[in-house]
C-alpha positions as CSV (number, residue, x, y, z in Angstrom):
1,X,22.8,0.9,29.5
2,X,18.9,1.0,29.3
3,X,17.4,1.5,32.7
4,X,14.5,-0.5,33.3
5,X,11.6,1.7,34.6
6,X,9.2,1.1,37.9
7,X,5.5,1.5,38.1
8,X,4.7,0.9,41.8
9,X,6.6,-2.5,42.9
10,X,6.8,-3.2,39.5
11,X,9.7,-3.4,37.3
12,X,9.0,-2.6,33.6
13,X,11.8,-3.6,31.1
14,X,11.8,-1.1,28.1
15,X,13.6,-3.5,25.9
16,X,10.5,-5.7,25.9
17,X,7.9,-5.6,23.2
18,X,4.4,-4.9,25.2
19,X,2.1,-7.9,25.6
20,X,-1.0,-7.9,23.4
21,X,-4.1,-7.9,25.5
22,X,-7.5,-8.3,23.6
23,X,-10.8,-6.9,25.2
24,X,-13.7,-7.7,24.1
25,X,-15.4,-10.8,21.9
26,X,-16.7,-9.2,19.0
27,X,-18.2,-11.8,16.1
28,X,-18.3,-9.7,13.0
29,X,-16.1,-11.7,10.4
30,X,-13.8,-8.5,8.6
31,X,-12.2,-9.8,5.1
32,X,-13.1,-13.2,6.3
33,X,-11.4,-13.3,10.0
34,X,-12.4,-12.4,13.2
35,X,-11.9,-9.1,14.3
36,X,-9.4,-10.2,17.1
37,X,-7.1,-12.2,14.4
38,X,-7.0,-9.2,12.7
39,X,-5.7,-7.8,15.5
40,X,-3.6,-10.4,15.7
41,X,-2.1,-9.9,12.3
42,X,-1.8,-6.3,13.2
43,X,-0.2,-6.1,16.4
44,X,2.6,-9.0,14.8
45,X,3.6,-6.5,12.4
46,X,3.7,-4.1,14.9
47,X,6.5,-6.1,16.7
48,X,4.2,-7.4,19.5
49,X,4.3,-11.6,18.9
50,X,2.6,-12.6,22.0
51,X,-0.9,-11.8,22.0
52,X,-4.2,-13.1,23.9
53,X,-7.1,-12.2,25.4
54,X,-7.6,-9.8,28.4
55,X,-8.4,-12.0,31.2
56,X,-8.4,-9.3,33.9
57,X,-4.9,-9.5,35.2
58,X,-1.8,-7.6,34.3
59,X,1.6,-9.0,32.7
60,X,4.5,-8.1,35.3
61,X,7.5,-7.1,33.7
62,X,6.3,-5.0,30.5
63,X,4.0,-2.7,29.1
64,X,0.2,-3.8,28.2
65,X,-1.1,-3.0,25.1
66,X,-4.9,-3.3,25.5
67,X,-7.1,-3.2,22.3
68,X,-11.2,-3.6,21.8
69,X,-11.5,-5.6,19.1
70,X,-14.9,-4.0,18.2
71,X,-13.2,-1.2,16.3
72,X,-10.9,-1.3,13.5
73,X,-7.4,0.7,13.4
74,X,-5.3,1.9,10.7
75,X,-1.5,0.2,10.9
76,X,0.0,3.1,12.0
77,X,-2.1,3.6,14.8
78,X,-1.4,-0.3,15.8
79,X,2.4,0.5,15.4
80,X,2.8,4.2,17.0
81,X,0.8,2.9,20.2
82,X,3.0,0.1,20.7
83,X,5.8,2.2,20.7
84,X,4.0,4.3,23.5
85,X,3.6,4.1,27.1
86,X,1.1,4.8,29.0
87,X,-1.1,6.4,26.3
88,X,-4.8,5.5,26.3
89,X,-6.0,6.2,22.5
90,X,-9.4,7.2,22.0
91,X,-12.0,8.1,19.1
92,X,-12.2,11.7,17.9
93,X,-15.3,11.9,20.0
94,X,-13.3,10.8,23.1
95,X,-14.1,7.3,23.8
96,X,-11.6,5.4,24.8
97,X,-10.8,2.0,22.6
98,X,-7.1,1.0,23.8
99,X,-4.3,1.8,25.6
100,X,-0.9,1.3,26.2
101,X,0.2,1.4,29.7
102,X,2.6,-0.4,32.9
103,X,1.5,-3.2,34.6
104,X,-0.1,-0.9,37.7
105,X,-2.4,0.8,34.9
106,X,-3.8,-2.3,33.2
107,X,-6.9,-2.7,34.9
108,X,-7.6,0.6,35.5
109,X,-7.0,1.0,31.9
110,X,-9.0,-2.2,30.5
111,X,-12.1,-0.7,33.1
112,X,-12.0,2.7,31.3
113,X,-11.6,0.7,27.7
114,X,-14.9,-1.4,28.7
115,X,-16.7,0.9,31.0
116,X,-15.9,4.3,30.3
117,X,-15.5,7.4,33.3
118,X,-12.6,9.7,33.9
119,X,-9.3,9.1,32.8
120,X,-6.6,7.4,35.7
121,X,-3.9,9.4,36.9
122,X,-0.4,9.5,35.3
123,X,-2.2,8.3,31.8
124,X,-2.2,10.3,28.7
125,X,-5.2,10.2,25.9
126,X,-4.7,10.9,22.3
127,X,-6.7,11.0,19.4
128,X,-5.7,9.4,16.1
129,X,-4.6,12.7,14.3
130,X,-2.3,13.5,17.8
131,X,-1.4,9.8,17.9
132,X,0.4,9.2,14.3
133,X,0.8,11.7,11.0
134,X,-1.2,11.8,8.0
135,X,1.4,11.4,6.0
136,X,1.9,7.8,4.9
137,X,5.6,7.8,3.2
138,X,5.0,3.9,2.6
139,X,1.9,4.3,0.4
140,X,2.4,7.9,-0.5
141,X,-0.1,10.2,0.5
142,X,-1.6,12.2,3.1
143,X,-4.8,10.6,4.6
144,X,-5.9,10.6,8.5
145,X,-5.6,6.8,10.2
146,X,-8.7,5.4,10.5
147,X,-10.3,4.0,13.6
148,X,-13.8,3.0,13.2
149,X,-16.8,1.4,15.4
150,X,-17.0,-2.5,13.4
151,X,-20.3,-4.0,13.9
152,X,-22.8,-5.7,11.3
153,X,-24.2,-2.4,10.1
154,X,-20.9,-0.7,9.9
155,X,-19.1,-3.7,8.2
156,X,-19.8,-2.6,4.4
157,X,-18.7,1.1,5.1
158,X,-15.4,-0.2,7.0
159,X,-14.4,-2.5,4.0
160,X,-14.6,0.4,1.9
161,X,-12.4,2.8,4.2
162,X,-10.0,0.1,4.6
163,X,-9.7,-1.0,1.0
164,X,-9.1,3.1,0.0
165,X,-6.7,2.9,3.2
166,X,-4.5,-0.1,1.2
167,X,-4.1,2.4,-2.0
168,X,-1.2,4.5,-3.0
169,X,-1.9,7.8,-3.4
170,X,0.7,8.4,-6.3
171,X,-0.2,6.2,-9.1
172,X,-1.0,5.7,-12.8
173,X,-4.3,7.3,-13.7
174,X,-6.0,3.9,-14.2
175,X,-5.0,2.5,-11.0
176,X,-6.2,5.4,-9.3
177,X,-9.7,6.2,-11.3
178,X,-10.8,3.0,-12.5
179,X,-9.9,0.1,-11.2
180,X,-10.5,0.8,-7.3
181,X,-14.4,0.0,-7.5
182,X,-14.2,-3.1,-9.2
183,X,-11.2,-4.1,-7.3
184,X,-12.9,-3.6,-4.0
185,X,-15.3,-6.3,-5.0
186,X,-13.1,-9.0,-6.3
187,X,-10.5,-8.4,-3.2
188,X,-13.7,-8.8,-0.7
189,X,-15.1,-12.4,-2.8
190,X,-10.8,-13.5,-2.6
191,X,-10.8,-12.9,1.0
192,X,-14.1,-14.5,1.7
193,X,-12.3,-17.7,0.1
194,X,-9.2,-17.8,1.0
195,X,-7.8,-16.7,-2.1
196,X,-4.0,-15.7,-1.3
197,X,-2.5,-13.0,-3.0
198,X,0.2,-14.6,-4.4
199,X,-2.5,-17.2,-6.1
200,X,-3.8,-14.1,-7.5
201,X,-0.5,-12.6,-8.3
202,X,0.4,-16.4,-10.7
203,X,-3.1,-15.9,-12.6
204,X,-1.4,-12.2,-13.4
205,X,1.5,-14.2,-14.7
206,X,-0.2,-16.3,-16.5
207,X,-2.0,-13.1,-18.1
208,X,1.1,-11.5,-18.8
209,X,2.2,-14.8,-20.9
210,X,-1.0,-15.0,-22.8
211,X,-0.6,-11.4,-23.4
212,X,2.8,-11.4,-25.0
213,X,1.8,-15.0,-26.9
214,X,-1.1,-13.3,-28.4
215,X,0.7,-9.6,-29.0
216,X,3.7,-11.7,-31.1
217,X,0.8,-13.1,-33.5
218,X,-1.1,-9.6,-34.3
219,X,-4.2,-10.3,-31.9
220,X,-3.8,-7.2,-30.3
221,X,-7.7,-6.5,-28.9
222,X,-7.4,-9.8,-27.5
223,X,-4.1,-9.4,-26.1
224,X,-4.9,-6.0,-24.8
225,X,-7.8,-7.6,-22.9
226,X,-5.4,-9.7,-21.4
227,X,-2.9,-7.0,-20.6
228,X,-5.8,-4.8,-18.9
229,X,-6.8,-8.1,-17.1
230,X,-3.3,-8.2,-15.4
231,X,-2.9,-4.8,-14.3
232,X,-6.2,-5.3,-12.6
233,X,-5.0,-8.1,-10.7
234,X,-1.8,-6.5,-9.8
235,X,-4.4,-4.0,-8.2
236,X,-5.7,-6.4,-6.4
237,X,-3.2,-9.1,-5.1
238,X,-1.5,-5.6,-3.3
239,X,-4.9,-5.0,-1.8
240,X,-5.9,-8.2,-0.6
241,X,-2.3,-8.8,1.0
242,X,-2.7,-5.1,2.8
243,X,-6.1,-6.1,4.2
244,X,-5.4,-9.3,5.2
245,X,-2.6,-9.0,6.8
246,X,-1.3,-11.7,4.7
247,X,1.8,-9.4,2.8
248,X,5.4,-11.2,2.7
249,X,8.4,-10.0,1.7
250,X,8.7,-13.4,-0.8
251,X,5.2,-12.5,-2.0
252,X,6.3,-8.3,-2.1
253,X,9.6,-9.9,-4.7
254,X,7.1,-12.5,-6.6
255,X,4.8,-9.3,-7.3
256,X,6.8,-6.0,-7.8
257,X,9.9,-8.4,-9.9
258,X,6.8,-9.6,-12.2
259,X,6.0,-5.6,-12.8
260,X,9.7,-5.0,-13.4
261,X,9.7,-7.0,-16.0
262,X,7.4,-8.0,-18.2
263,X,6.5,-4.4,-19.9
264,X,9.6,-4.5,-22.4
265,X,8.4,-8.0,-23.5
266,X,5.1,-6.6,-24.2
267,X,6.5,-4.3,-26.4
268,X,8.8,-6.8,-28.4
269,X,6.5,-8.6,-29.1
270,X,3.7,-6.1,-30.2
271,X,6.3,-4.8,-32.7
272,X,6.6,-8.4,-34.1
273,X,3.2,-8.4,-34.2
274,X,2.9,-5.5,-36.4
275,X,5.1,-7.2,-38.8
276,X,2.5,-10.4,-38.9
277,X,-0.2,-8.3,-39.8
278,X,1.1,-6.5,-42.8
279,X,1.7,-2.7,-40.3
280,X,5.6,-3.2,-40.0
281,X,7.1,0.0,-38.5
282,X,9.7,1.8,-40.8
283,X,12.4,1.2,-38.6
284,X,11.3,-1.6,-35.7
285,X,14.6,-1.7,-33.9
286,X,15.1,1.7,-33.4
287,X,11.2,1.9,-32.0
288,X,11.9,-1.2,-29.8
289,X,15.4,0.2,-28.4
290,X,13.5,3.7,-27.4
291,X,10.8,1.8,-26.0
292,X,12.6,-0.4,-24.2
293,X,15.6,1.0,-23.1
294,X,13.5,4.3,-22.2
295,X,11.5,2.2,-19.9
296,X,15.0,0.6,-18.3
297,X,15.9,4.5,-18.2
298,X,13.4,6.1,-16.4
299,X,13.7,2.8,-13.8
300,X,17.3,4.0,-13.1
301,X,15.8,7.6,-13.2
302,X,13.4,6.9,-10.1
303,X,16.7,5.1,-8.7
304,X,19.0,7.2,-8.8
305,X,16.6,10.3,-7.3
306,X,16.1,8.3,-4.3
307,X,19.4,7.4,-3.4
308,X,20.4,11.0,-4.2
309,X,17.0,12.6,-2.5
310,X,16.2,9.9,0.2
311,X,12.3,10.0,-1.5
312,X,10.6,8.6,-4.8
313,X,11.1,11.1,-7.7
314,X,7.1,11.1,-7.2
315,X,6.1,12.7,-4.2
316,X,8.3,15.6,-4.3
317,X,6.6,18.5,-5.0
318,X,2.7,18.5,-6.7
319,X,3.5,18.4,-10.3
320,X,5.6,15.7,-10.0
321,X,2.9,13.8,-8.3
322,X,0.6,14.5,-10.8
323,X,3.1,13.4,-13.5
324,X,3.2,9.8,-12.2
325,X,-0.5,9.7,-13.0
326,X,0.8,9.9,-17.2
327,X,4.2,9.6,-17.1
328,X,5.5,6.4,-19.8
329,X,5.1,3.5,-17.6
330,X,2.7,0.2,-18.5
331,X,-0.9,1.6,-17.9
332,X,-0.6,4.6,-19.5
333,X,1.6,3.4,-22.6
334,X,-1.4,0.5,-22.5
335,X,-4.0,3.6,-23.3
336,X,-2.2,4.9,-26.6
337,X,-1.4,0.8,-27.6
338,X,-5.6,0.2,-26.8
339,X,-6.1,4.0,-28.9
340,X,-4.0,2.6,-31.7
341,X,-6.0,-0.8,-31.9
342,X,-9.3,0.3,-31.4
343,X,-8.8,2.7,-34.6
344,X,-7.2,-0.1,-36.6
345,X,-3.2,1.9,-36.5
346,X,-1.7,-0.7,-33.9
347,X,1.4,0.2,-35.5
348,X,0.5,4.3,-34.8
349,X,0.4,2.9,-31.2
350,X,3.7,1.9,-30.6
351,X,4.8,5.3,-32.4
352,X,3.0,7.4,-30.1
353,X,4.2,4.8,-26.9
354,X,8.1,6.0,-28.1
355,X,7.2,9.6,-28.4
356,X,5.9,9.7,-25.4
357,X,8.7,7.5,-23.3
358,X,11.1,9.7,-24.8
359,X,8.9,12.9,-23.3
360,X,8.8,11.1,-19.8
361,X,12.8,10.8,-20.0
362,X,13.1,14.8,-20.5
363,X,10.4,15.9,-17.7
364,X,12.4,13.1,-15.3
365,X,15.6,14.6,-16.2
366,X,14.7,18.2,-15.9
367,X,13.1,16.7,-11.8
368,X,16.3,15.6,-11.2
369,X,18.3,18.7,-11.7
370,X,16.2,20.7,-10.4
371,X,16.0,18.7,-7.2
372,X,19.7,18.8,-7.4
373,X,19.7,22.8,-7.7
374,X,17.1,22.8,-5.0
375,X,19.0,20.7,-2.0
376,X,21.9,23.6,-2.4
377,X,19.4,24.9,0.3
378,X,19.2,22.2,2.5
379,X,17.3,18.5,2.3
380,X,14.1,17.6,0.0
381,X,11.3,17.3,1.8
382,X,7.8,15.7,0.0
383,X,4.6,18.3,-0.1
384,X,3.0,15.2,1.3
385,X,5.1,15.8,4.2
386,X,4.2,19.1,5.1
């Protein structure tokens, strides 16, 4: 049985989630919402529902989680401090911005938050890098959690650290090196109108039908600007739902079970295409079975390595990282289909998107035995991880 602990006359039950306590009134609107609804958002997903503004008295019975809403923090940061007690988190530069701490702390805490001066006894301060890791095994990459100063000046360059803190580190080549600029734009104008993602995720849809209606009759530069207008969306409803605080897991399922599927159906119906247009492959079926059935392959491939390895097949080591940035999946196999097009060999395109699929089976087999050679010495661990 859980004791609960004491803080002076005051009994603090562990098993309670810590009461949200905002200081502060900042007015700077952040991917059109307050600062302290953003909070809001954040410190819900951190397991702490009740929230409100510090008023300058303590909640008995719990922890206090005390936050200025004039500075922005990284999820992490919202979630590892919750789980904390009293901990007082400051900048890198030592100024204090929240805290975590019994009910006999809180206003000793909220006067350093707001005021400033030496830290109170039996407290504990931690900078970001102390606070949480930089590894993020959810987005896949190594990156120190931000917390930065939001004001009017700062608001452009905090957008821009946010929107890089919603991207995956391990990714196709075009997610990663073209579409984040762009994307950072149309995410900001669909959060200044209340654009959801999931409205943004049935335009993809609607993309990926056009796509695949205009792929079956041989329009393949007009399909393919289609196609490239989906994936850029899929970039962006992801983005907009991390830095909104708006993600769901219906909207997660809506999104991720649209990029399951559709790719095969792209490829059908290019190859059908091909035949409209007088470019019939020699043998279509046996191109549209690699295709297809290499792409439901190397699906099972990445499945299986993580229930074997407890870790995506992509974050192992570095190479196999840098694979996932060309391995046969829909961006890349979109660059060879857009190569073929452009130079008038659609059909050459699909060729070199079954050569290539079967390549990606090999190199994923080959990561899997060796990752199954390699645990003989104990448990995978991710370079990230390091």
């Amino acid at each position: 049985m859980v004791q609960a602990a004491t803080e002076g006359d005051t009994v603090v039950d562990p098993g309670l989630p810590p009461l949200g306590l905002i200081v502060g009134s900042c007015q700077v609107r952040l991917w059109g919402m307050t600062s302290a609804e953003r909070l809001r958002r954040s410190l819900g997903r951190a397991g702490v529902s009740e929230v409100q503004p510090w008023e300058g008295r303590a909640a008995p019975g719990r922890r206090n989680l005390l936050m200025r809403d004039d500075h922005v923090y990284d999820a992490v940061l919202v979630a590892d401090l919750a789980g904390a007690r009293n901990t007082v988190l400051t900048t890198d530069d030592g100024r204090p911005v929240a805290a975590n701490v019994d009910p006999g702390h809180a206003a000793a805490a909220a006067a350093l938050l707001t005021d400033g001066g030496p830290l109170p006894e039996g407290l504990r301060a931690v900078t970001p890098s102390a606070l949480s890791s930089v590894y993020n095994r959810a987005l896949r990459k190594r990156e120190k959690p931000y917390l930065v100063p939001l004001t009017e000046q700062t608001l452009p360059s905090v957008e821009r650290r946010m929107f890089s803190g919603s991207y995956k580190g391990v990714t196709d080549l075009v997610t990663k090196y073209v579409w984040p600029a762009p994307a950072l734009r149309v995410t900001r104008w669909c959060a200044d109108l209340g654009i959801t993602p999931n409205a943004v995720t049935s335009l993809s849809l609607v993309l990926v039908l056009v796509a695949m209606a205009a792929f079956w009759n041989g329009w393949f530069l007009a399909g393919l600007a289609m196609a490239w207008g989906m994936t850029f969306l899929d970039t962006v409803d992801g983005k907009l739902a991390r830095v909104t605080m708006t993600s769901t897991k219906l909207g997660n399922v809506y999104d991720h079970g649209i990029d399951l599927i559709h790719p095969p159906f792209w490829y059908w119906a290019w190859i059908v295409g091909l035949g409209t247009v007088g470019l019939p492959l020699d043998q279509p079926w046996l191109i549209l079975v690699v295709v297809t059935g290499g792409y439901v392959l190397q699906r099972l491939q990445e499945g299986l390595f993580l229930a074997l390895f407890k870790m995506q097949i992509h974050i192992w080591r570095p190479f196999d990282s840098w694979f996932r940035l060309i391995t046969a999946r829909r961006n890349p196999n979109l660059i060879l289909l857009t190569v073929g097009a452009l130079a008038g060999r659609p059909d050459l395109g699909m060729v070199a998107v079954a050569v290539w699929t079967v390549a990606s089976l090999l190199v994923h087999t080959v990561q899997i035995v060796q990752a199954l050679a390699a645990r003989r010495s104990g448990p995978l661990e991710s370079w990230m991880a390091r």
